[in-house]
N, C-alpha and C positions, 0 to 999 in steps of 0.2 A: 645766758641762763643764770638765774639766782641761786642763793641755797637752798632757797625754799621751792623753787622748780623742780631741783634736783631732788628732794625727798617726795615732794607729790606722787615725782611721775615713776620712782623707784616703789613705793607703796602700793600705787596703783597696778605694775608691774607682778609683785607680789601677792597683791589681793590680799593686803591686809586687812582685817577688822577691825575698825576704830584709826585712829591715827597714831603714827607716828610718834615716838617720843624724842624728844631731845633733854640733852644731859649735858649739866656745866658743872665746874670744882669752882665756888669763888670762897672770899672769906667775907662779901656782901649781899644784899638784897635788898630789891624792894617789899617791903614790910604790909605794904598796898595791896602789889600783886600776890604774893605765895600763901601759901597753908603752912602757918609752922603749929604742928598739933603730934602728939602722939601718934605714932605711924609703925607700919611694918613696910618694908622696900618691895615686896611682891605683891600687897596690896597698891601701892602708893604708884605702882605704873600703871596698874589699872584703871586708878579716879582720873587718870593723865588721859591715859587712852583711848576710855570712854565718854567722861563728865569734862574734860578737857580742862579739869583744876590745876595750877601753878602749885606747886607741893616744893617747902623745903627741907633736906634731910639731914642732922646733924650725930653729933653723939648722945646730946642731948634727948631729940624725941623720937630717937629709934628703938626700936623695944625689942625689937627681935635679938639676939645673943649673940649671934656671928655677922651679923648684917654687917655690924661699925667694923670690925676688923679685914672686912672681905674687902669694902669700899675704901680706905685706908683712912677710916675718921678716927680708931682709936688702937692700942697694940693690941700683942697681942695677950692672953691673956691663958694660961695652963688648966681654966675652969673650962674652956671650952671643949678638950678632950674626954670631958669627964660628960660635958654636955651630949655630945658627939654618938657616945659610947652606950650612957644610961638614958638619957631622955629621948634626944631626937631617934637613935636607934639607927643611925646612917654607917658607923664604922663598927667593925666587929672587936677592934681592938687597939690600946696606943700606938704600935706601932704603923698600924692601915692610918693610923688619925695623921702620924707625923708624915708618913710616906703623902699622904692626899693634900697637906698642907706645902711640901717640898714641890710636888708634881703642879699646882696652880699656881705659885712665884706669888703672892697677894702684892698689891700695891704699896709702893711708900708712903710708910705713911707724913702728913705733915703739906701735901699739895694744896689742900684748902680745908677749911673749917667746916661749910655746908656742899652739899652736893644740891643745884635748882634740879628740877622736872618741869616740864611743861610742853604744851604740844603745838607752839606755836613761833615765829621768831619777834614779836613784838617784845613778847614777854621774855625769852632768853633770843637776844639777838646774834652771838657767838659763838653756839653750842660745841661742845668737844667731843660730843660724841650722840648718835640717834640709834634710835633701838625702834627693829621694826620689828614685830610679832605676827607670825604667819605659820602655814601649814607646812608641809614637809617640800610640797613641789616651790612653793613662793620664796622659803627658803633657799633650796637648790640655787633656784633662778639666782639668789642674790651673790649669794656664795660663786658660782661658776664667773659671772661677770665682774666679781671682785680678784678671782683668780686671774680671768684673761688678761686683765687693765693691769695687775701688778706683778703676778710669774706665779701662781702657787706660794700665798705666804701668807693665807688667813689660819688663823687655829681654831681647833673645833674641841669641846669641854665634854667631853661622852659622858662626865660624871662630872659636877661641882655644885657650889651652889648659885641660884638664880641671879642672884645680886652682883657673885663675885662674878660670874662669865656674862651677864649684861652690862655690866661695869666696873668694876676691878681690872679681869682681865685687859680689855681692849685698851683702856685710860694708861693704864701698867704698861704695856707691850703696844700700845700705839698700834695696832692691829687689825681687821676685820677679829671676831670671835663668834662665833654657832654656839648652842648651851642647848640640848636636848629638855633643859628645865628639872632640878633636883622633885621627887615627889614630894616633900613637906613643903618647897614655893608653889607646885603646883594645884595640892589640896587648898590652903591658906590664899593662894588667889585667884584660887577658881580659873584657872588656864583649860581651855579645852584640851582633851588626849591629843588631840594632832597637832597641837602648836610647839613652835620651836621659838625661841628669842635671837635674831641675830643683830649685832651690834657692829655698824662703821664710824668710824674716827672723820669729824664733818670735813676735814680738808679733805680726804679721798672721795668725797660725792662726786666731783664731776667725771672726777678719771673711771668710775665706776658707768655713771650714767653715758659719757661718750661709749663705752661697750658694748650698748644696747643694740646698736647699727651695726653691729664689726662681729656679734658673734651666734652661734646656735641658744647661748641663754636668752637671750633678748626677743627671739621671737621670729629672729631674718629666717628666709627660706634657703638655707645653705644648702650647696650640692650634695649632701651628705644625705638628709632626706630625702631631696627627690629621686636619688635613686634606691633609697630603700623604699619607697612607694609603691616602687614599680615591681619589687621581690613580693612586698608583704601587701598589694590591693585587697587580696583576697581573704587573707586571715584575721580572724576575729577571736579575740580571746576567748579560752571554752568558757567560763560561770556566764557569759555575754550569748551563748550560739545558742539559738532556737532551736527549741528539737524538731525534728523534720517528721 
């Protein structure tokens, strides 16, 4: 199986919306293929994900304030606590700003110049990382089969921002990572309430997808179920039971 087998059939697994993103650091491009245009990074997965545009992200035409430091394209930068504090309105105070910047480890910076997107492997053939966007159960699924295939060693961002825990984190920490989605990426790009972002490192796609066969995320009918069938035939959730 390809790498591109291996995201189809994990997507479709998921029941993603739209496809699949893939994510490279290079310090090239095809100039052909990409969008280099003013951008925001929570927008910028979504033209990926829907319109299936090749988009590239630099420090140059990122516009968003924390976006470049989150992805490691520029340092970091003491205006962004004040950012933080008074505009975005995310931390109550410097010290929650230092403590929230400690608690994500942001990436080094200096790994590449641009960050590609795009939602196909013609166009990034080597991708270092795919981000799938999905509901809370497509999520689970992906997260549980990433645990089975490696021990419990994906992290999950209860709180950061979009950009840094779809791609900071995991590029950083080499990782699976979950991102619940901060509320300013998810106003600005229009994310549905139920969507989560989770993101795998593409050399773990097969170990992820041989788990599909091997465990209760995947779908197998493990003894686990069928004897709880045989407890729960008859019950049905109350908002669900007809009144009699």
């Amino acid at each position: 199986m390809l790498t591109g087998e291996y995201i189809s059939k994990l997507g479709k697994l998921a029941a993603m919306k739209g496809k699949p993103i893939l994510v490279q650091y290079s310090d090239n491009y095809d100039q052909e293929k990409f969008v280099d245009k003013q951008n925001i990074i929570c927008q910028s997965l979504q033209e990926v994900r829907f319109n299936g545009l090749a988009i590239v992200i630099n420090e140059k035409n990122n516009i968003c304030r924390g976006g470049n430091y989150f992805v490691g394209l520029s340092e970091y930068n003491v205006q962004l606590i004040d950012f933080w504090k008074n505009i975005e309105k995310s931390h109550s105070d410097t010290l929650s700003c230092i403590e929230f910047i400690e608690n994500i480890k942001p990436i080094p910076l200096g790994i590449a110049s641009n960050i590609l997107l795009a939602s196909d492997l013609d166009t990034i053939e080597k991708p270092d990382l795919v981000i799938f966007i999905c509901d809370a159960e497509g999520t689970a699924r992906l997260l549980g089969l990433y645990n089975y295939a490696f021990g419990n060693k994906a992290s999950i961002s209860c709180y950061s921002a979009a950009c840094s825990a779809a791609i900071g984190i995991p590029m950083g920490h080499n990782k699976m990572n979950v991102t619940f989605i901060d509320n300013s990426a998810r106003k600005i790009g229009d994310y549905d309430p139920d969507e989560l972002m989770i993101t795998i490192p593409s050399y773990q796609l097969e170990a992820v997808c041989k788990s599909i066969d091997e465990c209760v995320w995947g779908g197998i009918d493990v003894p686990y179920l069928k004897i709880e069938r045989k407890f729960c035939k008859d019950w049905i959730r109350p908002d669900k039971r007809e009144e009699v």
